[in-house]
C-alpha positions in Angstrom: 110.4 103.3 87.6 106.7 102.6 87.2 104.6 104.6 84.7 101.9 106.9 85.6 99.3 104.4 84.2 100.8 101.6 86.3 101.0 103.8 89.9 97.4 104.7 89.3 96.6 100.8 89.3 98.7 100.0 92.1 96.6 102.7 94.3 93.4 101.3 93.1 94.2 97.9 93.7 95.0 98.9 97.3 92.0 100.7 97.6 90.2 97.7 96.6 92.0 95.9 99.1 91.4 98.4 102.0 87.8 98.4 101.2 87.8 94.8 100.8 89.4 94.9 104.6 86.9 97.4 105.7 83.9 95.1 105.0 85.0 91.9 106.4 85.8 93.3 109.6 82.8 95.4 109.7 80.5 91.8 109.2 82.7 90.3 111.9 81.7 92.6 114.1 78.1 93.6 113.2 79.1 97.4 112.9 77.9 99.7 110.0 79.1 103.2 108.7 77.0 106.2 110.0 78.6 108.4 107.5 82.0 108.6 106.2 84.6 111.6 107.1 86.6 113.4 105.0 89.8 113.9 107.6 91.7 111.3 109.3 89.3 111.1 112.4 86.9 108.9 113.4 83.9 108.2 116.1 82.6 105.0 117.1 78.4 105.2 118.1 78.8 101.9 120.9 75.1 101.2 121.3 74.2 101.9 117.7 77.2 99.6 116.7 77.8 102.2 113.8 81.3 104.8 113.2 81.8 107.5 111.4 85.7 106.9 109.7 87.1 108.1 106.5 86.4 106.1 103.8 89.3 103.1 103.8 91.3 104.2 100.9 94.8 104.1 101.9 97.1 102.4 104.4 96.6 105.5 106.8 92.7 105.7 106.6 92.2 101.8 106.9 93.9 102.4 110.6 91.4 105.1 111.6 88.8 102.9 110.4 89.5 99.9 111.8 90.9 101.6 115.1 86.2 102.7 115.2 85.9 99.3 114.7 88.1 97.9 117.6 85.9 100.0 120.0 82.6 97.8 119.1 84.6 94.8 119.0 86.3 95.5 121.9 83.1 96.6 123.8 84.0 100.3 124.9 81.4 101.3 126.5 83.6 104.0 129.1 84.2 101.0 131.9 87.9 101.4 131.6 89.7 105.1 131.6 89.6 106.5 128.1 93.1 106.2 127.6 93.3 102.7 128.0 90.3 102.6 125.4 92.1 104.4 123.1 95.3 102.5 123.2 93.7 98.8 123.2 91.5 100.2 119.7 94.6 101.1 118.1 96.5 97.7 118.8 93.5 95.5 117.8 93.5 98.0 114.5 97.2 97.5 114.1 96.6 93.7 114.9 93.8 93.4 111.9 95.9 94.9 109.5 99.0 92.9 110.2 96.3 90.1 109.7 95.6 91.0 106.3 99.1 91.4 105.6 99.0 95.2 105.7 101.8 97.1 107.3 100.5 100.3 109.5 102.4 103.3 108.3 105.1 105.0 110.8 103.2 108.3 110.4 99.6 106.7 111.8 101.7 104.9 114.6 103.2 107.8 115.8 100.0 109.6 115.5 98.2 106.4 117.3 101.1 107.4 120.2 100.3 110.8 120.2 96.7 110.4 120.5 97.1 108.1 123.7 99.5 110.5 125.7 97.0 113.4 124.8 94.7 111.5 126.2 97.2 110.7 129.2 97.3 114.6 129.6 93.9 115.0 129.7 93.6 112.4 132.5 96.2 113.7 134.7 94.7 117.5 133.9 91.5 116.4 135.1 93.1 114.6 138.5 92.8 110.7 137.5 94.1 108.9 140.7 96.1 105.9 138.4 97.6 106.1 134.7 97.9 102.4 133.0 101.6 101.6 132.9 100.7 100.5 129.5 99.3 102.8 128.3 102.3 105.4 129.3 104.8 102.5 127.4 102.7 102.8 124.4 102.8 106.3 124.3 106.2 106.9 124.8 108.5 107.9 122.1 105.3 110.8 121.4 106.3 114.4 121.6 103.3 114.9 124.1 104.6 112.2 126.5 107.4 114.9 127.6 105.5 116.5 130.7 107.2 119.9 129.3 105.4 120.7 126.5 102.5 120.7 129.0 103.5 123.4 131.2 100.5 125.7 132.0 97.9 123.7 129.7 94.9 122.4 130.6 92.8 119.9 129.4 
């Protein structure tokens, strides 16, 4: 069992190494940080080429980050429907960090999946003529892919 003193160095050293992440694909991608967040969520400012992201301290937070990123890299700029955006940011994020040898936690995937078949909902709620195929395979296994739990909600 490690000692206090050594699990404090292991978390800075991977806070180090998320940062370190953080930056490099940021200067890939010419995108800077508006302002950091202090929850799990994120927002990407297309045009400006700047997000606002929690700082990328942890396994978890690097995903959110890097899932901002992924919409400046990957152009966003509402052309496709927003679920499809939202699913091909949190691939490329999960991409980059298997990259850098980091594995993506089970808890931000299944939150990544949740996320997309909210966003599923919404799109149905609000009449969207096609879903992606895709998009529905990525977010299955999510609680809010069951049509159920939907009953009487609106988006």
């Amino acid at each position: 069992m490690k000692s206090p003193e050594e699990l404090q160095a292991a978390k800075r050293a991977m806070a180090e190494r998320c940062e370190a992440i953080a930056k490099q694909e940021m200067e890939q991608h010419g995108v800077s940080v508006r302002r950091f967040r202090s929850r799990l969520g994120g927002r990407a400012f297309i045009k400006q080429r700047e997000i606002e992201a929690p700082h990328p301290r942890t396994r978890r937070s690097l995903y959110v980050f890097l899932h901002e990123v992924a919409h400046i890299a990957l152009r966003h700029r509402r052309g496709k429907p927003r679920h499809v955006e939202e699913m091909e940011a949190w691939k490329w994020a999960r991409e980059a960090m298997r990259r850098h040898g980091i594995p993506v936690p089970r808890r931000s995937t299944q939150a990544a999946r949740e996320h997309v078949a909210y966003k599923i909902h919404q799109a149905e709620a609000r009449g969207a003529g096609h879903i992606s195929p895709e998009a529905r395979r990525f977010a299955r296994g999510s609680r809010m892919a069951d049509p159920s739990r939907w009953a009487g909600r609106t988006a």
